[in-house]
Structures are given as structure tokens and as C-alpha cells.
N, C-alpha and C positions, 0 to 999 in steps of 0.2 A: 956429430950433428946436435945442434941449440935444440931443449927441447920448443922452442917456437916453431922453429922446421918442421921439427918433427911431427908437431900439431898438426900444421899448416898441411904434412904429407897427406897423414890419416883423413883430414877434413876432404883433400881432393880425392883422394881415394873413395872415399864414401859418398862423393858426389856423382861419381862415375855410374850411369845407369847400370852397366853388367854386373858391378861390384852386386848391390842388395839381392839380385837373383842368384849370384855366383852364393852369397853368403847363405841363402836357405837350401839351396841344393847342397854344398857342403854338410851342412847340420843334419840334414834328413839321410845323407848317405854314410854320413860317421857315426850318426848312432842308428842305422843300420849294420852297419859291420858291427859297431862296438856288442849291440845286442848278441847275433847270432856269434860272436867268439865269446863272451861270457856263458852263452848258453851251451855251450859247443854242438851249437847248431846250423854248421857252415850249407848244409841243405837248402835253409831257406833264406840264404843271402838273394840267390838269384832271383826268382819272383817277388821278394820285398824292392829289390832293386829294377826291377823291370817297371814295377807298381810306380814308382817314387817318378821314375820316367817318364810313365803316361801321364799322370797327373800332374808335373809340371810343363808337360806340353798343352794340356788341358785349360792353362792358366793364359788367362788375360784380366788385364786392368780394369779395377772397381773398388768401389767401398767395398770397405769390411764385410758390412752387410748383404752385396751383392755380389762378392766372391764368395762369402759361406752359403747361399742360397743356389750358387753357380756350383760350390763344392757337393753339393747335396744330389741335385741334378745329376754332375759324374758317375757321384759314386751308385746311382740306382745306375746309371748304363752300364760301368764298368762290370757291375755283378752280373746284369742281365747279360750280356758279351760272353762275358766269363762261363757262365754257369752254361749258357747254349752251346757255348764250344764245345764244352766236357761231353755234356750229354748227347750231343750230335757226333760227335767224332768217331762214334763204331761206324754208320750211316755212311758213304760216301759221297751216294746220291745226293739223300737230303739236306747234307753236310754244303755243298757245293753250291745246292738251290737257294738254301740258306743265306751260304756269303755273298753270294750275287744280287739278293733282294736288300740283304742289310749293307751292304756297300752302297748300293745304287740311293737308298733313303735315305743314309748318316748322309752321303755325299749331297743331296739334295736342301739338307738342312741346312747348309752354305746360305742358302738365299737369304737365313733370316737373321743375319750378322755375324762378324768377326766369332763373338762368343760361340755361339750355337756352330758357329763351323770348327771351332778349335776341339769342341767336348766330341762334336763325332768324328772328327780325326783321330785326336786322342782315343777315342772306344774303338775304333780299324784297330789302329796299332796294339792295344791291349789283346782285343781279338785272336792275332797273331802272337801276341805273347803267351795267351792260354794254346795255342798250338804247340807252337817252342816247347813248352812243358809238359803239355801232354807226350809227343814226339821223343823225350828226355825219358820218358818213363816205358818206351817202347810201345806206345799208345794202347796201354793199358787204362785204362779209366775206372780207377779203385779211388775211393773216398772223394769222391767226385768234387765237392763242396772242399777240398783243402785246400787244393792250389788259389782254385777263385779268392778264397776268402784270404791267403797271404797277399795274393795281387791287390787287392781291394784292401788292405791294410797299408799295404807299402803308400799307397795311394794317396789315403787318409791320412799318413801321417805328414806326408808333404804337404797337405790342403791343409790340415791342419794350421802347419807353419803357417803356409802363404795365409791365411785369417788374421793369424793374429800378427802379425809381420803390417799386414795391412791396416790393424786395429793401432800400431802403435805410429806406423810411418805413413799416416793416410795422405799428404800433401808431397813425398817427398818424389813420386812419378810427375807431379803437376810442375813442379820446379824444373826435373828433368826435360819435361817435356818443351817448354816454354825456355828452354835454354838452348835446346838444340834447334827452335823456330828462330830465336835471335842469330845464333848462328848461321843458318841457313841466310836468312833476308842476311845478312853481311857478306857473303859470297855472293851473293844473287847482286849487291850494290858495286863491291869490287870487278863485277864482271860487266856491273851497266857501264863502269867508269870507262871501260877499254875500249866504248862508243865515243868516247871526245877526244882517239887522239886526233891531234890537227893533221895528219897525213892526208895527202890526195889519191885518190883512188883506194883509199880503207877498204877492205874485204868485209862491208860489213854484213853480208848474206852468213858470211863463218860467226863471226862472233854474235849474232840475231840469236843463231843455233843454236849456241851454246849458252846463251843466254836463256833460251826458250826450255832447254832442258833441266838450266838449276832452277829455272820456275816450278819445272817438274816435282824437284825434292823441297823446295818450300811450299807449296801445296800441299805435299805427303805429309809435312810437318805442320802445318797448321789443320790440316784433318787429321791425325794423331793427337794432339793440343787438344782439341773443340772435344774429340772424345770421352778424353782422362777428365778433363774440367768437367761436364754434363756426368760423367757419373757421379763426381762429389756433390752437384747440383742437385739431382732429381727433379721434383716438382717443387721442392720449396727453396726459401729465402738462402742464399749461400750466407759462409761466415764469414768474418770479418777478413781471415785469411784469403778461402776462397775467390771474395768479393775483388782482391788485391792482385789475385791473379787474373782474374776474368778481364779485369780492366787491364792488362798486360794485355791480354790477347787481345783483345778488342784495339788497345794501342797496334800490337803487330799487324790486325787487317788494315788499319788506316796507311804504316809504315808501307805492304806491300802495296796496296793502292797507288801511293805517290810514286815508290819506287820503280813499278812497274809501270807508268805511264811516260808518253812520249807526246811532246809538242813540236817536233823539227824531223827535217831530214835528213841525216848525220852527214851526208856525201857535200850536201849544199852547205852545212855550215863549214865544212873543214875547208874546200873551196873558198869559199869570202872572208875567211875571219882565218886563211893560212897565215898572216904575218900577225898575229894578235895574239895575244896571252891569252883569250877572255876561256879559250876552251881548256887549257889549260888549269885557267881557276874552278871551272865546271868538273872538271875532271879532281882537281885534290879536293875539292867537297866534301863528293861522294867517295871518293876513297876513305873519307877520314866521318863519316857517317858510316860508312860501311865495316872501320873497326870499331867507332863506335857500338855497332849492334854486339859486333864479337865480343867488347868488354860486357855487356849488358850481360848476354849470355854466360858470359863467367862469374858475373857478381849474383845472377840468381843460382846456377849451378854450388856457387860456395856460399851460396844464403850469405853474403857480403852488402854493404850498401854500394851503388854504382852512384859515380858521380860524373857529369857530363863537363869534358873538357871544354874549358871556358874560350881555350885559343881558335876553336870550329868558327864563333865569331868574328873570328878578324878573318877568316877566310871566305865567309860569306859579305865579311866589309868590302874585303877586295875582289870580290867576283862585281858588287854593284858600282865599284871604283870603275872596275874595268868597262862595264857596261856605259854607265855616264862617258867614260873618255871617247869610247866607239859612237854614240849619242849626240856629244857636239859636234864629231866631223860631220855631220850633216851629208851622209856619202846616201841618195836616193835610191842605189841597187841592194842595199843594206835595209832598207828599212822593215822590211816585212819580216825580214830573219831576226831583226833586232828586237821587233815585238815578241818573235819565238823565246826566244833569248830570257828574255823577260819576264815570261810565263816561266822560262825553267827557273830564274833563280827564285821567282815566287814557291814556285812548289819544292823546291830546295832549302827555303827560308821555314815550310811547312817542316818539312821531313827534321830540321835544324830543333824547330819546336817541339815536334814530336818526341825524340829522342831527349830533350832535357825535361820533357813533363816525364818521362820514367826513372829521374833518380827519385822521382816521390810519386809513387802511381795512387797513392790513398788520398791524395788533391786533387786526384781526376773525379772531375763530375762522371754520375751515373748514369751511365747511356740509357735515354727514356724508352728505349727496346733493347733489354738485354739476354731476350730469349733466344736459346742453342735450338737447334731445331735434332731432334732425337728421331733416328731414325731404325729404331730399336721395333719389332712389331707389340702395339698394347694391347691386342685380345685375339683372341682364337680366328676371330673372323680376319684380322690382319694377317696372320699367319698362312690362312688357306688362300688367301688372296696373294700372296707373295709366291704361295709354289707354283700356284696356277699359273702366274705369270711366263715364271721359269719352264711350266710345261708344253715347251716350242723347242720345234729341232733346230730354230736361228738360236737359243739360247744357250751361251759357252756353257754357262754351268751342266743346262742338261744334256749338254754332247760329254761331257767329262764324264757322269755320273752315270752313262751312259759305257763308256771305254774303262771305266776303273773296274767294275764286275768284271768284264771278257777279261782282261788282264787278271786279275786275280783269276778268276776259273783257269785261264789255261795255267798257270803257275801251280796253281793246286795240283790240275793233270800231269802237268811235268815231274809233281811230287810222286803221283802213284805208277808214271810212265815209267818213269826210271831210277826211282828210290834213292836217291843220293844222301849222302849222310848230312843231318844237319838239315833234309830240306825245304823244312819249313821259312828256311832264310831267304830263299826264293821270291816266296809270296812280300814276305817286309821290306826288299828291295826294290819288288815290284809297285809296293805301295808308298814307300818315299819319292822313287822316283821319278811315276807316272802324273804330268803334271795338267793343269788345261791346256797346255798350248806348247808348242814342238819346241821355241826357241828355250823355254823354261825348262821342258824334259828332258832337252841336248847340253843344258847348262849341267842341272842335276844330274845326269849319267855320268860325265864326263869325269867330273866333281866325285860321285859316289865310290868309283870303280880306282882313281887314281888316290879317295881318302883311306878307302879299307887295302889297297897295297902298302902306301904308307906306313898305316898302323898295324898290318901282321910285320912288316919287317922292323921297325920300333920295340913291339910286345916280343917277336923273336929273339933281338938281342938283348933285352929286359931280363928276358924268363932266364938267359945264361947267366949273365952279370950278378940277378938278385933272387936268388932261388928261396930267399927265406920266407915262409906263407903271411909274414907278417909285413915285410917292406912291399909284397904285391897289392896288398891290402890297401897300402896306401894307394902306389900306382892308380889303383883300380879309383879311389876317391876322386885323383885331380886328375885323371883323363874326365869322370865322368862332370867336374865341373868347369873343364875345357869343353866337351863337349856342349854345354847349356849355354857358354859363354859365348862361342861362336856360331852355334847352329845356324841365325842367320841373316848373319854378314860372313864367315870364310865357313861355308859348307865342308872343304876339301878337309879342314882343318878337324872342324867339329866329327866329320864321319872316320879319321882317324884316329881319335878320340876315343869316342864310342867301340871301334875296334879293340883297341886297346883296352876298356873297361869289362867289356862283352871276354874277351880271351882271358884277363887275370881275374873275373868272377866265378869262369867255369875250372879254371886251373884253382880254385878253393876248393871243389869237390870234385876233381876230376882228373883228366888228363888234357890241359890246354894245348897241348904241341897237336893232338889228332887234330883240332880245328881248323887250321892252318890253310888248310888246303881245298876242305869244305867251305868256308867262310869265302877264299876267295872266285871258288866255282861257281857257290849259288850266287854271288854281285856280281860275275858277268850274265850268266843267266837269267836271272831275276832284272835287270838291266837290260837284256839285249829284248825280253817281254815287254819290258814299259816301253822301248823307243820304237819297234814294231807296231805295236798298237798304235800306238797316236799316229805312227806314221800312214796304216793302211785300215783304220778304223774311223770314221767322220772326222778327220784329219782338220783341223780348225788353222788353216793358214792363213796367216794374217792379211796376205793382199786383197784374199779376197771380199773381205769384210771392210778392205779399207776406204769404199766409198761410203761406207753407211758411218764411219770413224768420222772422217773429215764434216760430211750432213749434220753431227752430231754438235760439232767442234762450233759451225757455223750458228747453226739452230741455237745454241746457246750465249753466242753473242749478240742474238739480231734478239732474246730477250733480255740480254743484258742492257743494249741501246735503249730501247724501251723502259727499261725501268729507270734510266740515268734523265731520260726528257722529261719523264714524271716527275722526279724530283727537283728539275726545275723549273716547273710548272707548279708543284703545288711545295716546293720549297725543302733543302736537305732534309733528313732524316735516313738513319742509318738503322732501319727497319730491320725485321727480319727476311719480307720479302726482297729489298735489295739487298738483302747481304747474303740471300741464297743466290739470290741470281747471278752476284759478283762471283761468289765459292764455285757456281754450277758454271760459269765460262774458263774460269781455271781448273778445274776439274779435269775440262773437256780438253782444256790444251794438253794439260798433262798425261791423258790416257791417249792424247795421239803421237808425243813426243814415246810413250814408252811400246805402243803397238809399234811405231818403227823400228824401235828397239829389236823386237821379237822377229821383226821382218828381215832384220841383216843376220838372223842363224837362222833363217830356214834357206832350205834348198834355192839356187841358180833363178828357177822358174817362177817361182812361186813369191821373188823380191825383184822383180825386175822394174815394179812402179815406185820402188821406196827411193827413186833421186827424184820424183815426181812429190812424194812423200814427205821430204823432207824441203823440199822449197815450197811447198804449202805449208806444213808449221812454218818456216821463217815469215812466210806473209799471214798466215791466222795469227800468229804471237803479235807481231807487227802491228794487225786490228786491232788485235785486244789492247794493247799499249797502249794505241789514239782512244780507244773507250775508256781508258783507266785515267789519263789524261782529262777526257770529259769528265769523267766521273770524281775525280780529283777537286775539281773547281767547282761542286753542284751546289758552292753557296754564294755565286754568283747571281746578283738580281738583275734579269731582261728585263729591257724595256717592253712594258706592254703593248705596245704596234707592231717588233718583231716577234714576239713568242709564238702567233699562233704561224708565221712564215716557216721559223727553226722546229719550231717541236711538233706541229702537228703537221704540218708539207716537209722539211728538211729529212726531219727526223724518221715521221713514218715512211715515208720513202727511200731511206736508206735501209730500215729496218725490212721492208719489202723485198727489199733488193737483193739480202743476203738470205731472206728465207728464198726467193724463187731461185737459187747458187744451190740452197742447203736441199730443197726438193727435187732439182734435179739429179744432184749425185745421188742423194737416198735411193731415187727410182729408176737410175739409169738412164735418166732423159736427155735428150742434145740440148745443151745450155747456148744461147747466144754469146759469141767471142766479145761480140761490142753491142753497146748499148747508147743509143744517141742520147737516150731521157737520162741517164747517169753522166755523160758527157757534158749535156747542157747544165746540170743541175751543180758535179762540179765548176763548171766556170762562172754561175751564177756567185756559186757561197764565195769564191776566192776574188768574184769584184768587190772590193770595199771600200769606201769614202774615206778619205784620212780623218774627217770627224766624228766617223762612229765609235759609240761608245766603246770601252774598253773589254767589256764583259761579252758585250752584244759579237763585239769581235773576236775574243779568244774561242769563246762557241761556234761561230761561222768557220773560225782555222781548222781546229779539232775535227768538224763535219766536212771539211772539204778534205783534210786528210783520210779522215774515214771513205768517202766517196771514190778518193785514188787509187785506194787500194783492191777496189771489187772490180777493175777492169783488169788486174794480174790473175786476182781470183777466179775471173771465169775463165782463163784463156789455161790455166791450169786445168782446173775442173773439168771443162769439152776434152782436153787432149788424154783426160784419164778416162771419160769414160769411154771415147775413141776407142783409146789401145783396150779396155774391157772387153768393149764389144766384138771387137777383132779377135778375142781371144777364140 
């Protein structure tokens, strides 16, 4: 291998996000062993290493600054955890009242971000790792303050890392992140492409779907994106670096915007334009913008310059080639589609733009609003105002934190019912795998119970093959940074892992074959507790909930509409308030694409509305597309004699339309199937003068499509809350 390659390896290697975590977990658990076999103090491998564990689960994205502030935070919980364990564990009672009060509050801390949810997850799991060792010592509780304080070292020293890891590579999550956002919009374009083939009768209610769900993960990815960037933000001026990405992303909402917008009917254009290339050219476009995004995404992953293929324009030459030749025939049942038409290759001609203003993002002007909106709490009062919210038995989170105490209690009971060796493992299985919601805790069970068979018969044939205390050693390092690497994307993978590290830690000071059989007893048990409870404990299934999902879905379009008529009313601008309300209607689509989700692994009964389900997301996605479509074109200037017609009659009355859709499923109320005032109002926008203006009429299209679609909408919606009521 040239060393060029070879460069070129290392360069992709380190671009790789798993890589940088993989490489301080390494560090932190190498020169943990390296320590305690210098010291020959193989004793405190295990709670140094348990330490390093919680604390890197503990870990999420921020500056420097705000993961050493975030590190700080930990480590006073970890002690307090720690220290209560010890001192409580003669107690059985108290001991018990105890876990059930501190489960129930770390658990509730959820409400007030990612962060604050990871540090009291991380402190459960430490928790139970001062059990483990206590339980090791035959729960004897002599020098009480030792163990805490190795857990809480192991801890420290991985924070440690991850600071200054942070202090030297503070930009290199922002790269990651905004690479895997390119990525994403690239699937997301390749899968709009598979809407122009020319075929008659197209399935496109399937491919809508599936369209609607990688919406799902480009959403995920652009609220991942917005987060990483806002913490290198804070309150002040970003730097020049920063600045370079922010306009990236701000490039990528414009990107999904276009992308995700629809001007036509795909069934009617395949129909009239079957013997014509034109959809053909429609369709290689966006294919070839859509590996455009994928090179984007590589050249910021490799911190490379992107350079935008110059031949994209000869294919946008020939799409308007094609459209002029369709133009002259003068064919009158064409015409209306041929305006549609029109409108795509315009906003095609955008997205053409878009993608070549990113091989130089530092020549983008500065969006004159380019505030993130943080939704982090700023003061004590925010914080009490957030739990309180959460303190409602509609509220997932407090049904969870609510089911994780009982769970853990009876696991503890199962400890003193029937003393199994080892069984504090019980409780830590009960606490990975008890999740909000059944389809999640049927994933993780499954997952949990077939990763730890795995890895005892792995670590079983390990232990014969390499007996020497020093090649386990390793073993024990790169299981534990497989484990980190996969925890989660391949659960099955990472808990065999962990298996694996867990048996060749204790086989350092022990005897690892006894565990064998303990380790796999308490993960059916500890297991067979998590998936009982959720199941006959305030049981959060998802049908039930699913008309208040779709209410939501809606509710957050009819103010998306609203914000898109303003801005043609009082002229673009890509604000914060429309750029929330854009995020919060994809948001919505996306948490109903993956409550479906959750709805295909729960029981028979309890998904019997999810094909009702899933052809309301293909028609909400649908909406939203014709909104994104309007919102696409909001620097279209109306003529002032129709504006106040479209935006303040058209418009608010559409916007009404689907709030009194989104009110009645919230509340359970009988929706009307038909609606004569939406009937009339569509055939109204869809008469047009062949000399109306251009703008005046791509607006009246978009609003007539929009108006088409609330007569499917409600004829779903009645038949859902029908079968509810029925139940």
C-alpha cells in the first residue's frame, strides 16, 4: 500500500464518528488495566472499569466547557449514588424505599434534556454497580467510602479524557454531524426520484411511505445537527469555523424544504407525459442531486473541498429542452400539468443552486436570523415548570418513571426471595431493558437475552483457547470497545460484548467459568421483570394514544400554513419563528412515522388501527410536501387584489380546516366525511384565467392541492375515531 492510501485510510478512519469514542474508551480502559497490573492490583480493575462505563454513558456532545461542567455534575451524583448504596445496604427496607424514590426522580429528569437524562441514567447504572460490589464482598460494608471512590475515579478518568478530547477536536462532531444530514437528504432525494417513474398505475401510496419515513431519519439528523452546532454557539458570535457550518445547515433546511416539496400528482403526470422523456429527465436530476448531497457529505466527513459536478447542468438543460418541446405541441389537456411541470423544474433549478453554492459555503450571505432556538431549561424556574408539566398520568415519561421503580423493587425482592448468585445482575437487566414503551422493551429483551448467550459462549471458548491472564486482558479491552461502538445501532452485538468484558474482568481476580450460568439466569429474569411490567403496569400502547399523534401531526401543519401566508404577505424571511414551525411540522410527521413503528411489535389488539395509521402518514406527508412546495416559492410577489382572496379567505380557511380535523381526533369528536365549504373552495382556487399571473397561480395550485387532500383526511379520521369508539 502507497503511503497516499495509506493516508487517505487513516484520514477515513478518523472521520468515522464511532472511531473518536472508540479511541477514548480504548485509552481509558488500557491504562486502566495497565495500572492495576503494574500495581498488581488486579482487585480494582473491576470498579475502575465499571466507573469508566458509566461515565462514558454519562457522555453527550458539548464544548469543552460544557462537558467539564456536565463532568462535574456526574461525578457529585456518581458519589452521592455510590456512597447511599453502601450505607443503605445493611437496611433492606430503606434500601428499597430508597431505589424506588431515586429511580422515579433521576427517571423524571428526562424532561429536561438529552443531557440531564443521560447523567441520571448513567447514576441508575452506577447505582447498581455499587451493588455488584458490594454483593462481591458478600455484602459486607467495611470501608465504605473505597469502592465509591474507585467507581468515581474510573469515572473521572474517562471525563477527564472526554474534556480534553473535546478541548482539542471541538468542531470534529459538527463535521460528523452535518455529514451524516447530507447523507440522509441524498436517500431522502434518491427515494423522491422513484416518484417519476413513467409507469401507469405507480404504487405510489408504497413509495409516499417510505418516502415519509426516510423523512423520519432526516429530521433525526437535522435535530442532531442544530444541537451539536448550538452548543459550540451558546449566546455569542460563532467563529469563523462555526459560522461555515451553520451556513451548511441552514443550506440543508433550504435543501430539505425543496426537496420535500410537491407541486403535481404523480399518477396524472405518469398518465399524460407516458410517451415523453420529460419525467424521465425529472427523475435523473434528482438522482444525480441526490448523490450530489452523498459527495457533500463525504467531502465534509474527509474535511476535503466538494466540488459540484458541472455536467448536473446539462441535465437541468434537458429537462427545460424537454419541457419547451411538450410546450409547442400546443396539446390543451396538458396544460395545467405543464405549469406543474414548470414549477418542478424551477424548484429543481433551486435545489441545482443550492447544492453548487456548498462547494463555497463562506460566500453565503448571513442569514439576517440565524438564531437556533435552545431548548435546554435557563433557570430553576424553567426546570420546575418542565416537571410539572410532565406531572400527568397522560405523560409517557411519567408513566415510565413511574414502571421503572416497581421493576427495580420487585428485582431487588427476587434478590432476597431467592438469593441467586450474582443477583444483583437482575436489577441491571431490569434497568436496560425496561423501556417507555412495549415495542422498545420487546426490541431490547430480545436483543439483551440473545447478546449475553452469545457472549458466555464466545468468552467460554475464549477462556479454553487463551488462558493466559495477560491475552484476557486484552479480550477484556476490545470487547469493552465493541461494546461502546455498538451500544446503539447493534444492541445484540454490544450486549455480547459487554458479556464478554464483564466474564474476562472477574476471571482477573476470580473464578470466570462460576458466572456462566448466573449471568445467564439473572438476563432471563431480570428480563422476563422488564417485559411484565410494561406489559401489566400503565401499559403505554401506542394505539391508544394514536389519535392524539395524528391531532398533533395536523395541529402542526395548519401552523405551519399560517406561517408560509405571512411570509407572503409581509415578504420571505427565514426567521426563527418559521423555521420552528417548518422543524415542528416535521418533527410531527416523524414521531407519527415511528409511533407506527412501535405499533407493528405490540400485541394483535392493541395495532389493529396501524393500516389506518399508516395511510394517514402517506396523506399527512403528502400535506406537508404541498406546504413545503408553498413554502418553497415564498419569494413569489402577489398581486395586491388577490393577496387578501389567498392569504387571508384561502389560506385561513384551510388553516381552519385542518385545525377543526386536528380537534376532533384530539377529542374524540365525529368529524364531518364531507364538507361542501372545502368542496366549493377547492373548485373555486382550481378555476384559473389562462392570463393569471404566474405567481398568483402557482399559489392558487399549491392551495388547491392542499384543499384536496382534507377530504381523504377526514374520511380517515371519522373511520378512526369510529373503530375507537366502538372499542
Amino acid at each position: 500500500m502507497s503511503s497516499t492510501s495509506f493516508r487517505q485510510s487513516l484520514r477515513r478512519l478518523w472521520a468515522l464518528d464511532k472511531f473518536s469514542y472508540s479511541v477514548r474508551v480504548f485509552i481509558a480502559l488500557t491504562g486502566s488495566m495497565a495500572l492495576c497490573w503494574y500495581q498488581d492490583e488486579m482487585g480494582l480493575l473491576i470498579p475502575l472499569f465499571l466507573g469508566i462505563i458509566a461515565s462514558a454513558l454519562a457522555e453527550t456532545d458539548d464544548s469543552w466547557q460544557g462537558r467539564l461542567n456536565a463532568l462535574a455534575v456526574t461525578l457529585v451524583c456518581f458519589s452521592v449514588a455510590a456512597l447511599s448504596v453502601e450505607l443503605l445496604f445493611p437496611y433492606p427496607v430503606v434500601f428499597v424505599i430508597a431505589l424506588a424514590l431515586a429511580s422515579f426522580g433521576l427517571t423524571m429528569l428526562g424532561a429536561l434534556g438529552e443531557r440531564y437524562g443521560a447523567i441520571a441514567s448513567a447514576t441508575l447504572i452506577l447505582s447498581v454497580y455499587t451493588m455488584i460490589g458490594v454483593d462481591q464482598r458478600g455484602g459486607a460494608v467495611t470501608d465504605f467510602w473505597h469502592e465509591p471512590m474507585l467507581l468515581v475515579a474510573g469515572a473521572a478518568w474517562y471525563g477527564l479524557l472526554s474534556v480534553l478530547w473535546q478541548a482539542m477536536f471541538s468542531n470534529q462532531p459538527v463535521q460528523q454531524s452535518l455529514a451524516r444530514l447530507f447523507r440522509e437528504l441524498g436517500y431522502y432525494l434518491k427515494l423522491k426520484a422513484s416518484l417519476f417513474e413513467p409507469i401507469r398505475q405507480l404504487d405510489v401510496e408504497a413509495r409516499r411511505l417510505e418516502l415519509a419515513q426516510q423523512n423520519g431519519r432526516v429530521v433525526a439528523a437535522l435535530n442532531s445537527a442544530k444541537e451539536i452546532i448550538l452548543h459550540r454557539v451558546g449566546n455569542g458570535r460563532p467563529g469563523s469555523k462555526v459560522s461555515r457550518y451553520l451556513k451548511l445547515y441552514f443550506l440543508a433546511q433550504d435543501i430539505h424544504e425543496r426537496a420535500s416539496s410537491s407541486h403535481y400528482p404523480y399518477n396524472a403526470l405518469a398518465e399524460a407525459f407516458f410517451h415523453s422523456d420529460v419525467l424521465f429527465r425529472c427523475q435523473r436530476l434528482l438522482r444525480q442531486q441526490g448523490k450530489a448531497c452523498r459527495a457533500l457529505a463525504e467531502s465534509i466527513q474527509m474535511r476535503q473541498p466538494f466540488i459540484y459536478d458541472a455536467t448536473f447542468a446539462e441535465a437541468l438543460s434537458d429537462l427545460h429542452a424537454s419541457l419547451e418541446h411538450l410546450r409547442i405541441q400546443s396539446n390543451p389537456a396538458w396544460r395545467g400539468l405543464l405549469r406543474s411541470l414548470r414549477a418542478l423544474a424551477a424548484n429543481l433549478g433551486t435545489l441545482d443552486r443550492l447544492l453548487s453554492d456548498a462547494s463555497n459555503p463562506d460566500a453565503l450571505a448571513d442569514a439576517t436570523d440565524s438564531s437556533l432556538l435552545d431548548r435546554s431549561p435557563r433557570n430553576f424556574k424553567d426546570v420546575l415548570t418542565r416537571l410539572r408539566t410532565q406531572l400527568t398520568p397522560t405523560s409517557l415519561l411519567f408513566r415510565h418513571a413511574l414502571r421503572l421503580p416497581l421493576a427495580l423493587s420487585i428485582g431487588y425482592g427476587m434478590v432476597h426471595l431467592i438469593h441467586p448468585s450474582q443477583g444483583y445482575w437482575i436489577i441491571l437487566t431490569t434497568l436496560f431493558v425496561c423501556q417507555p414503551n412495549y415495542g422498545a422493551t420487546r426490541r431490547k429483551l430480545g436483543q439483551r437475552i440473545l447478546g449475553t448467550a452469545i457472549g458466555l459462549t464466545i468468552a467460554w471458548a475464549l477462556f479454553d483457547l487463551f488462558p493466559s491472564p495477560l491475552v484476557q486482558s486484552c479480550f477484556a479491552i476490545a470487547a469493552g470497545v465493541v461494546f461502546f461502538t455498538n451500544r446503539t445501532t447493534r444492541y445484540t452485538v454490544a450486549t455480547a460484548a459487554i458479556t464478554i468484558m464483564v466474564l474476562f474482568c472477574f476471571n482477573q481476580v476470580g473464578d470466570g467459568y462460576g458466572l456462566f450460568v448466573p449471568r445467564l439466569f439473572d438476563t432471563l429474569l431480570g428480563s422476563l421483570i422488564a417485559g411484565l411490567t410494561v406489559i401489566l403496569f400503565l401499559p403505554d400502547w401506542q394505539g391508544r394514544r394514536l389519535n392524539k399523534v395524528l391531532a398533533n401531526t395536523l395541529t402542526c401543519n395548519s401552523i405551519y400554513l399560517r406561517q408560509i401566508m405571512q411570509q407572503y404577505a409581509a415578504g420571505k424571511s427565514d426567521d426563527l419563528a418559521y423555521r420552528l414551525a417548518r422543524r415542528n411540522a416535521h418533527n410531527a410527521d416523524a414521531a407519527l412515522s415511528t409511533t407506527l413503528a412501535n405499533m407493528l411489535m405490540e400485541p394483535g389488539h392493541f395495532r389493529k388501527e396501524a393500516d389506518v395509521g399508516f395511510r394517514f402518514l402517506v396523506l399527512s406527508h403528502t400535506l406537508l410536501s404541498y406546504l413545503s412546495g408553498l413554502g418553497a416559492h415564498r419569494e413569489t410577489q402577489l398581486p395586491a387584489e388577490v393577496r387578501e382572496h389567498l392569504i387571508d379567505g384561502a389560506g385561513v380557511k384551510l388553516a381552519s380546516s385542518i385545525d377543526e380535523i386536528a380537534q376532533g381526533l384530539a377529542s374524540k369528536q365525529p368529524i364531518a366525511i364531507q364538507s361542501d365549504e372545502e368542496e366549493a373552495l377547492a373548485n373555486e382556487l382550481e378555476q384559473m384565467a389562462d392570463e393569471i399571473d404566474e405567481g398568483q397561480r402557482l399559489v392558487q395550485t399549491q392551495l388547491a392541492l392542499i384543499c384536496r387532500q382534507l377530504g381523504p383526511l377526514r374520511t380517515l379520521a371519522a373511520h378512526l375515531i369510529k373503530d375507537t369508539a366502538e372499542d
